[in-house]
C-alpha positions in Angstrom: 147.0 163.9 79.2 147.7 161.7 82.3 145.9 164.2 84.7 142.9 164.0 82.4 142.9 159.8 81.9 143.2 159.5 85.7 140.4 162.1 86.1 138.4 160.3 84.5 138.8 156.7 85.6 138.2 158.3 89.3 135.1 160.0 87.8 133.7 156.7 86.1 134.5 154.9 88.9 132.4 156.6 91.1 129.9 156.5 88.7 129.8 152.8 88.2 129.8 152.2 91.5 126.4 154.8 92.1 124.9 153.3 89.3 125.5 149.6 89.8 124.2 147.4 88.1 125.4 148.7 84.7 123.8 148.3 81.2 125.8 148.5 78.0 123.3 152.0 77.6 124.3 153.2 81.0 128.2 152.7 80.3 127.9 154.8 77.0 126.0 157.7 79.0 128.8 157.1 82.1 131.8 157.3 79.5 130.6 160.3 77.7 129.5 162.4 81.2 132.6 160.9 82.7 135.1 162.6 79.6 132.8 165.7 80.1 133.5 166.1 83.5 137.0 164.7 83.6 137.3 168.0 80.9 136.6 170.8 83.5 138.2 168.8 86.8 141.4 167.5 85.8 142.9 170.7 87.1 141.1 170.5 90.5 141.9 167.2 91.3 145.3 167.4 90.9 145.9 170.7 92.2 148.4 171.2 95.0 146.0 171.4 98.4 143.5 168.2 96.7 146.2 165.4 98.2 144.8 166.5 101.3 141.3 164.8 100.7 143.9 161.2 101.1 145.3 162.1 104.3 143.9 159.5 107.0 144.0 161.7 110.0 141.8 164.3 107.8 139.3 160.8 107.2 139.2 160.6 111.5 139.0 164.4 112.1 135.9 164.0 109.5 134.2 161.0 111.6 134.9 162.8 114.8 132.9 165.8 113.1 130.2 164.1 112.2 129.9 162.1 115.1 130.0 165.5 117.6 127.5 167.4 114.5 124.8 164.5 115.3 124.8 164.8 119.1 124.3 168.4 118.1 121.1 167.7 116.4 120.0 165.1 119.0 120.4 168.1 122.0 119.3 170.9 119.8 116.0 169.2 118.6 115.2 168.4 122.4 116.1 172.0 123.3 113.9 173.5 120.7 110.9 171.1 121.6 111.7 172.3 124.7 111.6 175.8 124.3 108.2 175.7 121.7 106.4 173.6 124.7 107.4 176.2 128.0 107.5 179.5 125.5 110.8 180.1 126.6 112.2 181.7 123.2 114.7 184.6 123.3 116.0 185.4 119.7 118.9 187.1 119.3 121.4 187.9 116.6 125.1 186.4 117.9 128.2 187.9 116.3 130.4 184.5 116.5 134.0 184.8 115.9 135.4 182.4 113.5 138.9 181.1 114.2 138.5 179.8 110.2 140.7 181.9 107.8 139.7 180.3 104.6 136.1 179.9 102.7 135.9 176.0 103.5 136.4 176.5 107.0 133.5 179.1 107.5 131.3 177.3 105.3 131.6 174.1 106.9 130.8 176.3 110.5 128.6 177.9 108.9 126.6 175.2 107.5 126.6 173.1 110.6 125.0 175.8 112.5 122.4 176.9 109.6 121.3 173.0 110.2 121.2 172.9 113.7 117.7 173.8 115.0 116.7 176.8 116.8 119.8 178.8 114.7 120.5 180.5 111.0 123.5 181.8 109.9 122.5 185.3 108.5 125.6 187.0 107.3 129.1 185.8 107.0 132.4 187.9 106.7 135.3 188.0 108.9 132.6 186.9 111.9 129.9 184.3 111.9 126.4 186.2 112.7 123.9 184.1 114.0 120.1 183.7 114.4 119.6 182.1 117.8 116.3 181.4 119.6 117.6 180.5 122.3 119.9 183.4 123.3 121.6 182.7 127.0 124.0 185.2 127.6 127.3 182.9 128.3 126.7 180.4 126.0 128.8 180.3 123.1 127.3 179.0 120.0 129.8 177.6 117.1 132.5 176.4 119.9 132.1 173.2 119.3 131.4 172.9 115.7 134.8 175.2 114.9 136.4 172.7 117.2 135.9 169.7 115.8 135.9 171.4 112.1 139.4 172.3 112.2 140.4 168.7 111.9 139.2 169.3 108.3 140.0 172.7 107.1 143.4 172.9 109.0 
């Protein structure tokens, strides 16, 4: 009973804050969701790897990841301009090993690259494969997003 109560206080205090300003209609609707959802994720949020979402160095590794992911775009919207202006397109499909061992881990790489320009993550099992339009032979693409990404996953 104490997993679900403090399930869903954290719940409805997201909410509130989301919703602000409340209304005595939108505090009914927020309780009721809130008891819903506090229903079906009591479990998760209490489960044995969830304390790691409180750890501070996991909080850093996350600002360093976004902060590297949006130099990413910045370089790979210039290089696909780039590459649409001069022509210079060479698509490939890379095979791009992934250090990750568990699903979050390779869908965080894998999602990073899908949303960097110019590439598409087509197929994911042990190894990342990779739609690249600008295939260069020693490049490697994912390097720096499975990095910084291990400061989450890890």
């Amino acid at each position: 009973m104490m997993k679900f109560f403090a399930s869903f206080l954290l719940v409805f205090a997201a909410w509130a804050v989301l919703t602000l300003p409340l209304d005595v209609q939108e505090c009914i609707v927020g309780i009721v969701v809130s008891l819903f959802v506090a229903g079906f994720s009591r479990s998760y949020f209490f489960r044995r790897g969830a304390r790691k979402v409180f750890n501070p160095l996991r909080w850093a590794g996350f600002l360093i990841y976004v902060c590297v992911f949006v130099w990413m775009e910045i370089v790979s919207h210039l290089d696909v301009v780039c590459r649409i202006i001069t022509g210079r397109i060479n698509p490939a499909i890379v095979r791009v090993p992934a250090a990750e061992k568990d699903d979050v881990g390779k869908t965080l790489l894998s999602n990073s690259i899908t949303l960097t320009p110019g590439t598409l993550t087509v197929c994911t099992n042990r190894d990342i494969f990779v739609h690249w339009i600008g295939f260069a032979e020693g490049k490697k693409v994912g390097r720096l997003f499975e990095k910084t990404g291990r400061f989450l996953t890890g």
